[in-house]
PLY file of the C-alpha trace (Angstrom):
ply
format ascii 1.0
element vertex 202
property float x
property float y
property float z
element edge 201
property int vertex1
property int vertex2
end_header
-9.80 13.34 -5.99
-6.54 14.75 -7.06
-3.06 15.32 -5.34
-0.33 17.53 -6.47
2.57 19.24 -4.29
4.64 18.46 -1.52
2.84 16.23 1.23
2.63 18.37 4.03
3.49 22.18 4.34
6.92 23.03 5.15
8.23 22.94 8.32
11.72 22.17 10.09
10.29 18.89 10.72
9.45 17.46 7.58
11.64 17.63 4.13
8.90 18.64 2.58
8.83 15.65 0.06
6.68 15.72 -3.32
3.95 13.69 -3.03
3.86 10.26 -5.56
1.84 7.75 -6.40
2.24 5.46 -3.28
1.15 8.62 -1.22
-2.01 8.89 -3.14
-2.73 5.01 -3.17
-2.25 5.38 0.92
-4.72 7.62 1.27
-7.25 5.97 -0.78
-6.55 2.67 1.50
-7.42 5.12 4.39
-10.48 6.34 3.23
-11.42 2.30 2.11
-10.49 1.87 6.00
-13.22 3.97 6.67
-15.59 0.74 6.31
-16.07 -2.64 7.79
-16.00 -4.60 4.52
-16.54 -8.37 3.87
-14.14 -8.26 1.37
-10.86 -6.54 0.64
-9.43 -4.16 -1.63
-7.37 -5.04 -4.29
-4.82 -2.56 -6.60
-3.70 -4.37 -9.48
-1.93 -2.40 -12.73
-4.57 -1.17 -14.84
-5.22 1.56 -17.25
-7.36 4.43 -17.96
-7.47 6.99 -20.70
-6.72 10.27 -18.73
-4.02 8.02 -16.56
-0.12 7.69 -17.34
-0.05 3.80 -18.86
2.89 3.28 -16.12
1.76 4.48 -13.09
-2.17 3.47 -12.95
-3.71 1.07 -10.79
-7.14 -0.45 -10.62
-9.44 -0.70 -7.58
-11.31 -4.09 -7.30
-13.23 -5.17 -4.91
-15.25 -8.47 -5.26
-13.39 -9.24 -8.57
-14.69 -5.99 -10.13
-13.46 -2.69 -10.92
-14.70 -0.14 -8.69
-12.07 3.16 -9.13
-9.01 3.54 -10.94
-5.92 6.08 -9.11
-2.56 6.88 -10.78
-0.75 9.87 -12.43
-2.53 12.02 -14.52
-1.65 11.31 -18.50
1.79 12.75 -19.77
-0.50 14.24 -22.57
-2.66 15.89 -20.38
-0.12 17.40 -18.40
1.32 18.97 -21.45
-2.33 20.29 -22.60
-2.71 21.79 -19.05
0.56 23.62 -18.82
1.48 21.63 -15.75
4.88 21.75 -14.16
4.29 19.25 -11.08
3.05 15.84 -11.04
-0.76 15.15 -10.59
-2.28 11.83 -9.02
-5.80 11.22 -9.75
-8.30 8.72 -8.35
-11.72 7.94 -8.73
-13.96 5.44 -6.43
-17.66 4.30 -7.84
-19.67 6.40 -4.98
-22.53 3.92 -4.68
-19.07 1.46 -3.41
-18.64 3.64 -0.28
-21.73 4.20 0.69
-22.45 0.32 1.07
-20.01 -0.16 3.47
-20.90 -1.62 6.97
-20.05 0.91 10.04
-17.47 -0.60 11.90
-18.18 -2.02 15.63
-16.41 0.05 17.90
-13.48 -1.99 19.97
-11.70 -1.13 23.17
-7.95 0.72 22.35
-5.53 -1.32 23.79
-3.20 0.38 26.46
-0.71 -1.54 24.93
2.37 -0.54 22.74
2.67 -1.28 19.24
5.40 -3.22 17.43
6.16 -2.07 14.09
9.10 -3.38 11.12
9.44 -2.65 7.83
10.87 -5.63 5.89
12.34 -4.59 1.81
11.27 -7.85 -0.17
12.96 -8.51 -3.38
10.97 -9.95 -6.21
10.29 -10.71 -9.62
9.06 -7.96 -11.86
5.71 -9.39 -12.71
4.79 -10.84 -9.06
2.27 -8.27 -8.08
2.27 -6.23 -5.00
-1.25 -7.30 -4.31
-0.15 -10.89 -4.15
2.74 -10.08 -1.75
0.09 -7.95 0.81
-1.88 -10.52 0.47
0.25 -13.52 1.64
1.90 -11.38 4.46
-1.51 -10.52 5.88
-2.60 -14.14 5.63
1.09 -14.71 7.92
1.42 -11.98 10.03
-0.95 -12.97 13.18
-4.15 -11.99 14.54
-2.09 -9.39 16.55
-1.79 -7.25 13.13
-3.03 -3.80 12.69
-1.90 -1.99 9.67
0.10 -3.45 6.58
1.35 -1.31 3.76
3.22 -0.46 0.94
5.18 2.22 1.29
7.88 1.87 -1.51
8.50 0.16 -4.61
12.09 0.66 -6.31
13.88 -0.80 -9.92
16.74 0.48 -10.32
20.26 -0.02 -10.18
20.83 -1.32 -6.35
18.32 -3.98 -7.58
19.17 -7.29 -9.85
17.85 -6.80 -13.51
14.35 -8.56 -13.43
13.44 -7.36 -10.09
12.36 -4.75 -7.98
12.28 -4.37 -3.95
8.84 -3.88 -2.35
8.96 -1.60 1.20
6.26 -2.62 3.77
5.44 -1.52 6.90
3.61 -3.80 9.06
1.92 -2.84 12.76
1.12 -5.57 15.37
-0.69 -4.47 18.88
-1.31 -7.26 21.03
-4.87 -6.34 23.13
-3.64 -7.38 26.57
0.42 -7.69 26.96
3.33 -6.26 24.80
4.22 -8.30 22.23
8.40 -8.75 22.78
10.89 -9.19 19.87
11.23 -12.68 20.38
7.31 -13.10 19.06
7.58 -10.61 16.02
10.77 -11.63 14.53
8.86 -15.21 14.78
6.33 -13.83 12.83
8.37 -11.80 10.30
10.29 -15.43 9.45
6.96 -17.06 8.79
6.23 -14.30 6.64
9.73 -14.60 4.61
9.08 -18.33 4.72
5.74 -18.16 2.66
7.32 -15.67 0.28
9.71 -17.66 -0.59
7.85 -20.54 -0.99
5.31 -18.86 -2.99
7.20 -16.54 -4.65
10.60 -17.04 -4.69
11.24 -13.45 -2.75
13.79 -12.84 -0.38
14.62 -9.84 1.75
16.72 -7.74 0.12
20.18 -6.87 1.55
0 1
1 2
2 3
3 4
4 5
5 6
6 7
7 8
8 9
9 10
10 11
11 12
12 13
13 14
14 15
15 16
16 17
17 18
18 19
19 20
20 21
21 22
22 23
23 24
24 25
25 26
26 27
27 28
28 29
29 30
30 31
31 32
32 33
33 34
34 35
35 36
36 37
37 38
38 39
39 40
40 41
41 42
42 43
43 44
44 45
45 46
46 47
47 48
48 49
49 50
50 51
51 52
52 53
53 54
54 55
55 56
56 57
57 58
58 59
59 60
60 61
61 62
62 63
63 64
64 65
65 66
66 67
67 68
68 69
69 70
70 71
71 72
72 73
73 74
74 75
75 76
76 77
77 78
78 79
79 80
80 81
81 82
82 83
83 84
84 85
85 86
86 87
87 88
88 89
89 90
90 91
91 92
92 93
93 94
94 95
95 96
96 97
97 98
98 99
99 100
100 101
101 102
102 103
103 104
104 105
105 106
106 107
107 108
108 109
109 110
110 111
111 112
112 113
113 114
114 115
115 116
116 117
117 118
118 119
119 120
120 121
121 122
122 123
123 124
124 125
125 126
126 127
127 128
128 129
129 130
130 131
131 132
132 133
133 134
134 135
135 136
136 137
137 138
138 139
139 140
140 141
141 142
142 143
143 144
144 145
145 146
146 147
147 148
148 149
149 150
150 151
151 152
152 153
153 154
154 155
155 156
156 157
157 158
158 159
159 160
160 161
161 162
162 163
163 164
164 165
165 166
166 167
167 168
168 169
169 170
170 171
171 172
172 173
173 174
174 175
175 176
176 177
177 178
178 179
179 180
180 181
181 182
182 183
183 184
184 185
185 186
186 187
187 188
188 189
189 190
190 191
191 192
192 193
193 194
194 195
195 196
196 197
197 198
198 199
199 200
200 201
């Protein structure tokens, strides 16, 4: 697949935004949502010859290598002519079409809760790691987890960089009140500190 452009077409509703790299690896997750799988997706930093060596990710799943996403190669883009950034991925088809069809379940009439939390960390902890240990945290009651953001830069403490997650409870028969999430969101903090010396960042 490739991406290029703004996100969605322009309307007074939406600042029409270029598309980046965390767009792309969002809609990937979506269409790896598509299946019931034993085992979850993993993006780690990788590389791949027609990929910028920055912005490239691997997809494992089982421990192997199964598609690669990221920006198209700064050489490439010069060979092409191209003035806009391009996001590539690529997903081993016989992957997808082993995946289980999920069993249907009943909606809940419930509302959701959702937070987004910025988590400061050290440069090499991975993202995956992070997703990973606020998925194991978070509660049965969780329904989406992502990563929406990653930022190094200047508002940030040299050796780190602030991870942006959005996380979606939906309880299946009450509402979930504040009291019960912001439980959660501390046990989450608590783990990442523990684990990974990350904090929330101010």
């Amino acid at each position: 697949g490739l991406v290029s452009g703004i996100r969605m077409p322009k309307s007074w509703t939406n600042n029409s935004k270029i598309a980046d790299f965390y767009d792309v690896k969002g809609d990937v997750e979506s269409l790896l949502n598509l299946g019931a799988w034993e085992v979850e997706f993993e993006f780690v930093a990788g590389q791949h010859n027609a990929m910028h060596g920055g912005q490239c990710a691997e997809i494992l799943h089982s421990g192997k290598v199964v598609g690669h996403l990221g920006a198209i190669h700064p050489s490439i883009k010069r060979e092409l002519d191209l003035n806009s950034d391009v996001f590539l991925f690529e997903i081993a088809l016989d992957v997808l079409l082993s995946r289980q069809i999920p069993c249907s379940k009943i909606l809940s009439k419930f509302p959701e809760v959702s937070r987004d939390l910025a988590i400061l960390v050290n440069n090499e902890t991975s993202a995956a790691d992070i997703l990973a240990s606020v998925r194991e945290n978070a509660g049965d009651c969780l329904t989406d987890l992502r990563l929406f953001d990653v930022y190094q830069g200047d508002a940030v403490e040299t050796g780190k960089k602030s991870l942006a997650l959005g996380l979606t409870w939906q309880h299946p028969s009450r509402t979930l009140n504040d009291d019960e999430v912001n439980e959660i969101i501390a046990c989450c903090i608590k783990a990442l500190e523990e684990k990974f010396e990350a904090g929330l960042r101010n």
